[in-house]
C-alpha atoms as one frame of an Amber mdcrd trajectory, in Angstrom:
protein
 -84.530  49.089   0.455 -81.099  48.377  -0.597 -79.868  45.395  -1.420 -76.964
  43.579   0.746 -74.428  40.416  -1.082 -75.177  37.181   0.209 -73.934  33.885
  -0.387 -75.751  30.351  -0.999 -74.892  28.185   1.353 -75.501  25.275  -1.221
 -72.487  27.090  -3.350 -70.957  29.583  -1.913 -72.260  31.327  -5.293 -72.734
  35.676  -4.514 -76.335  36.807  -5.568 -77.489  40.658  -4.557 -81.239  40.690
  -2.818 -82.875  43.303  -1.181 -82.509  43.686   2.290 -84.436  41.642   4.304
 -85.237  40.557   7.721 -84.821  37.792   8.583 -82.442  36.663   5.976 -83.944
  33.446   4.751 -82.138  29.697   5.764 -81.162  29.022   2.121 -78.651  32.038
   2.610 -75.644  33.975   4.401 -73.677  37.236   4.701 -70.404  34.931   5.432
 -68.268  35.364   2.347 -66.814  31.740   1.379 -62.957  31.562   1.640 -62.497
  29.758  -1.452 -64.249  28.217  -4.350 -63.692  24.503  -2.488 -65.944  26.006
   0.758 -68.914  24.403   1.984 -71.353  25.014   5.188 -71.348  23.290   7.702
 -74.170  24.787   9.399 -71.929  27.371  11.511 -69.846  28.723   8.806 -68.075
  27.650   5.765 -65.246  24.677   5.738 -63.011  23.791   3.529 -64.348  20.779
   0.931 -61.042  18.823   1.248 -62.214  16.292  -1.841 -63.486  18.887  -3.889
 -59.736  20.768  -3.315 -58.221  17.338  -4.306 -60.183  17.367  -8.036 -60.121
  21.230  -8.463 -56.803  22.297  -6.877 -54.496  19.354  -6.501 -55.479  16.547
  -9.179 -55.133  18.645 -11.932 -51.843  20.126 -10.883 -50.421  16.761  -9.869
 -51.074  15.444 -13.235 -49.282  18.218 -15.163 -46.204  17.568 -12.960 -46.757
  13.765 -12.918 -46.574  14.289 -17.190 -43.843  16.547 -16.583 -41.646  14.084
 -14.374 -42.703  11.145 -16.894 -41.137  12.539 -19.994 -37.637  12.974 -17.938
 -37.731   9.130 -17.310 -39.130   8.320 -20.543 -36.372  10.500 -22.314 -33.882
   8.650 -19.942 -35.294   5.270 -20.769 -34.917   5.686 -24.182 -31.594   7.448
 -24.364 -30.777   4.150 -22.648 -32.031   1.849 -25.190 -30.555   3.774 -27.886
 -27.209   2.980 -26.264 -26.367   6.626 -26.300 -25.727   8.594 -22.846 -28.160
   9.803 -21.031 -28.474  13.778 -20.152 -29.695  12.864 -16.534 -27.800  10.503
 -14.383 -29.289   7.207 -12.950 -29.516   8.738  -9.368 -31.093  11.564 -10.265
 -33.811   9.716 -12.690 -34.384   7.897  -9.372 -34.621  10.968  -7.732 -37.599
  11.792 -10.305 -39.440   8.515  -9.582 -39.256   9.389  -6.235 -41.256  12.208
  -6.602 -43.233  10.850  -9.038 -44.437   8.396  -6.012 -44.681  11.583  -3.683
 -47.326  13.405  -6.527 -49.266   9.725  -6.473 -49.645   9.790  -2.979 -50.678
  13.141  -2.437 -54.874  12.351  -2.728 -54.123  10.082   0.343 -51.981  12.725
   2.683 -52.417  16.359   1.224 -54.281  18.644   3.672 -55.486  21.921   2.666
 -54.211  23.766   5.579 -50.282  24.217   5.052 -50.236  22.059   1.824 -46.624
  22.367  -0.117 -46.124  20.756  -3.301 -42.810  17.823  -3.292 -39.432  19.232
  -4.440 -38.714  19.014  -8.172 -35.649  17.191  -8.263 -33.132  19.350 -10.590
C-alpha cells in the first residue's frame, strides 16, 4: 500500500501512513491553512489567540521598541535643551500609534488584518 499525508488534528503537524481505510479519528487529509489552525470538528479554523502570541505579539513589540526609541530620543533631545530632529506633532503622531500597536490584542482579526501606519 502506499502511503497518503495526513494531518493531526491535535496540530495540524504532517505525518506519512500507509493507506488506510477508514482513516482513523485522531487524523485528516485537510491540509491546515496556517501554523495558528485548529479543528473544529468540520475542518480547520483559524486559532485567533494563538495568531495574537505567534504572529502579532511579537511583531507589535518590535515596532512598539521601534516607536519608543523615537520618543525617547525626542524626550531627551528635549532635556538636553538642544532641538529635536522630530517635531512635537509628529512625536504625537508616534504615540498615537504606539496606542494603536497596544490595542491591537483587543481588535486585530485575522481575516483582513493590516498593521497601523508608521508615522514618517
Amino acid at each position: 500500500m502506499p502511503d497518503i499525508l495526513v494531518y493531526q488534528k491535535s496540530d495540524g503537524k504532517t505525518i506519512s501512513i500507509p493507506e488506510v481505510t477508514p482513516l482513523p479519528e485522531c487524523f485528516t487529509t485537510i491540509a491546515p491553512l496556517t501554523g495558528v489552525d485548529r479543528w473544529d470538528g468540520t475542518g480547520w479554523t483559524r486559532d485567533r489567540e494563538e495568531w495574537l502570541a505567534r504572529c502579532v505579539r511579537p511583531e507589535r513589540n518590535a515596532r512598539l521598541d521601534d516607536a519608543d526609541q523615537r520618543v525617547r530620543r525626542y524626550d531627551y533631545q528635549v532635556r538636553a535643551g538642544t532641538t529635536p530632529t522630530e517635531s512635537a506633532e509628529k512625536i504625537a503622531a508616534v504615540l498615537g500609534y504606539m496606542q494603536e500597536l497596544r490595542d491591537l490584542p483587543e481588535t486585530a482579526q485575522p481575516e483582513g488584518f493590516t498593521w497601523p501606519e508608521v508615522p514618517l
